[in-house]
C-alpha positions in Angstrom: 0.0 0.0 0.0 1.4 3.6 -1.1 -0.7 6.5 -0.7 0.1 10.5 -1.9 -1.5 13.1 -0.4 -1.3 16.6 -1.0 -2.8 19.3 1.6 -3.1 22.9 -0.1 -3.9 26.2 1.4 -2.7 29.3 2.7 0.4 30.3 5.4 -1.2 30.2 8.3 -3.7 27.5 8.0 -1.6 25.0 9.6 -1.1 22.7 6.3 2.7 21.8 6.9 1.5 21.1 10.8 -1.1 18.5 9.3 1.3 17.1 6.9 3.4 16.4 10.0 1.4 14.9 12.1 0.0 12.7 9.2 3.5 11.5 8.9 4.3 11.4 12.8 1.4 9.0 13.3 1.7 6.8 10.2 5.5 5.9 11.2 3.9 4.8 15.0 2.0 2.1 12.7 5.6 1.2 11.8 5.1 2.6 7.8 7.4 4.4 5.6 7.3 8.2 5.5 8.0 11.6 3.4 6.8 14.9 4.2 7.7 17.7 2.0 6.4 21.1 2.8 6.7 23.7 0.3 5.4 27.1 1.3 5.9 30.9 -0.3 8.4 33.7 0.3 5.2 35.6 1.9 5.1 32.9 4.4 1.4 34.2 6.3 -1.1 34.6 3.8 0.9 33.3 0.8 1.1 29.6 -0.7 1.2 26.7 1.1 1.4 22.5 0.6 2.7 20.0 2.2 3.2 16.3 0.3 3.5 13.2 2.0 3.5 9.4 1.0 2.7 6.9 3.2 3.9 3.1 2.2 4.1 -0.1 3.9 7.2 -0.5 1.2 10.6 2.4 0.7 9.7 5.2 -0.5 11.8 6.0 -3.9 11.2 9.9 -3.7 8.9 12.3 -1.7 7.7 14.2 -4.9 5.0 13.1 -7.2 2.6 13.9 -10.1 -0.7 12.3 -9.0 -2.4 12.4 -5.5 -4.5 9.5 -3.8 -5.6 12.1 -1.1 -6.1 15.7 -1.8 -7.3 18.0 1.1 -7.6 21.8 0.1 -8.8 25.0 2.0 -8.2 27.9 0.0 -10.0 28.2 -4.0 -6.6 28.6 -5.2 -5.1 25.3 -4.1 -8.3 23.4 -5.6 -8.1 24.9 -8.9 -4.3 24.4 -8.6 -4.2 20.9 -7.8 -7.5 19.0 -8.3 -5.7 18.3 -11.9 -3.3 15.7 -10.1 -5.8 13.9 -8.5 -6.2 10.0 -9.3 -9.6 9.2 -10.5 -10.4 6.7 -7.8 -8.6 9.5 -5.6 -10.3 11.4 -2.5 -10.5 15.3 -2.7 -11.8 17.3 0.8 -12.3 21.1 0.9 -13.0 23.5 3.6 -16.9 23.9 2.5 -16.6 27.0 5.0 -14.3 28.6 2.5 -14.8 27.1 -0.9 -18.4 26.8 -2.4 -18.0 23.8 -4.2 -15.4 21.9 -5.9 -17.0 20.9 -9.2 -15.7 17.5 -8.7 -17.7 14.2 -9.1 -17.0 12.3 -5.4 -15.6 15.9 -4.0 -16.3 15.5 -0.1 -16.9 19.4 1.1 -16.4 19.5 5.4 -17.6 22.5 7.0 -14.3 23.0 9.3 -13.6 26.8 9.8 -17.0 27.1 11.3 -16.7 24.1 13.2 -13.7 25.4 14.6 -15.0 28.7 15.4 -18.4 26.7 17.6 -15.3 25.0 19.0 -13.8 28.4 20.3 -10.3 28.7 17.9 -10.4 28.8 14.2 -7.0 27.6 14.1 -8.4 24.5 15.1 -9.9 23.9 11.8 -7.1 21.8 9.9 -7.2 19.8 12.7 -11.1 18.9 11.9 -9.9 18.2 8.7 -7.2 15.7 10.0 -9.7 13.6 11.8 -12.5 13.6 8.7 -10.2 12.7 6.3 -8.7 9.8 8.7 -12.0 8.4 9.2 -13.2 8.9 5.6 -10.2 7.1 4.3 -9.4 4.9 7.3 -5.4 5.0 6.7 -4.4 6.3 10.2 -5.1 5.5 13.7 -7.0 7.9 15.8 -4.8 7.2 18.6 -1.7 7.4 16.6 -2.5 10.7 15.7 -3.7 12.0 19.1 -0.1 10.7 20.4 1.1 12.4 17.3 -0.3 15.5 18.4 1.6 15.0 22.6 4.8 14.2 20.3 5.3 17.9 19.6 6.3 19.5 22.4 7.0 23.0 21.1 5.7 25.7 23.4 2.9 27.4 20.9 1.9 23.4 20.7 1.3 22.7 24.2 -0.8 25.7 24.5 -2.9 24.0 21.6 -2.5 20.4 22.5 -6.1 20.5 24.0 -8.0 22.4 21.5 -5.8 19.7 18.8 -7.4 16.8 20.3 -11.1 17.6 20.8 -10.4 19.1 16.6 -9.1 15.8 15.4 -12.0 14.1 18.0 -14.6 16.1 16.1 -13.8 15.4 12.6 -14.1 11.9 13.0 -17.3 12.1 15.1 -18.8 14.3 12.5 -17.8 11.9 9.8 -19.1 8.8 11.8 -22.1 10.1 12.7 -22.8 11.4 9.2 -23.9 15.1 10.3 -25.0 16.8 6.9 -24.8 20.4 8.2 -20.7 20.2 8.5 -20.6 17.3 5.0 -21.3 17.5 1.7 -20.9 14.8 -0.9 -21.0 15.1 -4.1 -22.6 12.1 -6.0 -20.0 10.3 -8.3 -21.8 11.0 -11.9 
């Protein structure tokens, strides 16, 4: 099993964080890892993605064409990268900031305002983390809540709470199928 995923958005929006804790709690299920941020001069506000492959074989390099995963929050990084997606691929947006993705099997989760009810809109990548790992089942929601306690950076421990109940609520949201915060759109 190899899987690509590409997380696009904007400084700020805590993509690399996501890509590293993707990749923190997929090597605690013992699998191979790359994470490769890339982000813009303008750091806040400017470009942001964050690639990693996940494979229970080596990984020959950290960069690729086509994505299994794609999870997008800004309309830039949608139009930008829905192109690489696989066709049997998954593609998530922020539905709170993108009105729809125009893609057949697009999967729209409402997580900036879910983060805001939740008291930090910072929070809302986090959201995203535990949808997308319940929607596609490829990590553990106790590796990536021990994931979250690995890093141990001061701005981190302030957020280590807020973190868990965010990855918590994505995949309740998911599991108990609550239409206000998804939106599918049917394969046609």
């Amino acid at each position: 099993m190899e899987k690509r995923i590409l997380i696009g958005g904007s400084g700020g929006q805590g993509i690399l964080f996501m890509g590293k804790v993707i990749a923190s709690a997929a090597m605690m299920d013992g699998k191979e890892v790359t994470w490769f941020p890339s982000y813009g001069a303008e750091m806040r506000c400017g470009t942001a993605n964050c690639a990693v492959v996940i494979s229970d074989e080596q990984i020959g390099s950290p960069v690729f064409k086509y994505v299994d995963i794609l999870v997008v929050f800004t309309e830039a990084s949608l139009n930008k990268f829905t192109p690489r997606l696989n066709e049997d691929g998954y593609l998530l947006y922020d539905s709170s900031l993108i009105t729809g993705s125009g893609s057949p099997g697009a999967i729209g989760v409402n997580v900036t305002t879910m983060a805001r009810e939740l008291g930090n809109t910072k929070a809302a990548n986090m959201i995203m983390l535990g949808a997308m790992a319940a929607i596609t089942g490829i990590l553990k929601k106790e590796n990536l809540l021990s994931a979250i306690e690995g890093d141990v950076s001061e701005c981190m421990l302030q957020a280590l709470s807020i973190n868990k109940r965010a990855i918590l609520k994505g995949y309740e949201i998911v599991e108990n199928q609550e239409s206000r915060y998804l939106r599918y759109r049917a394969n046609t």
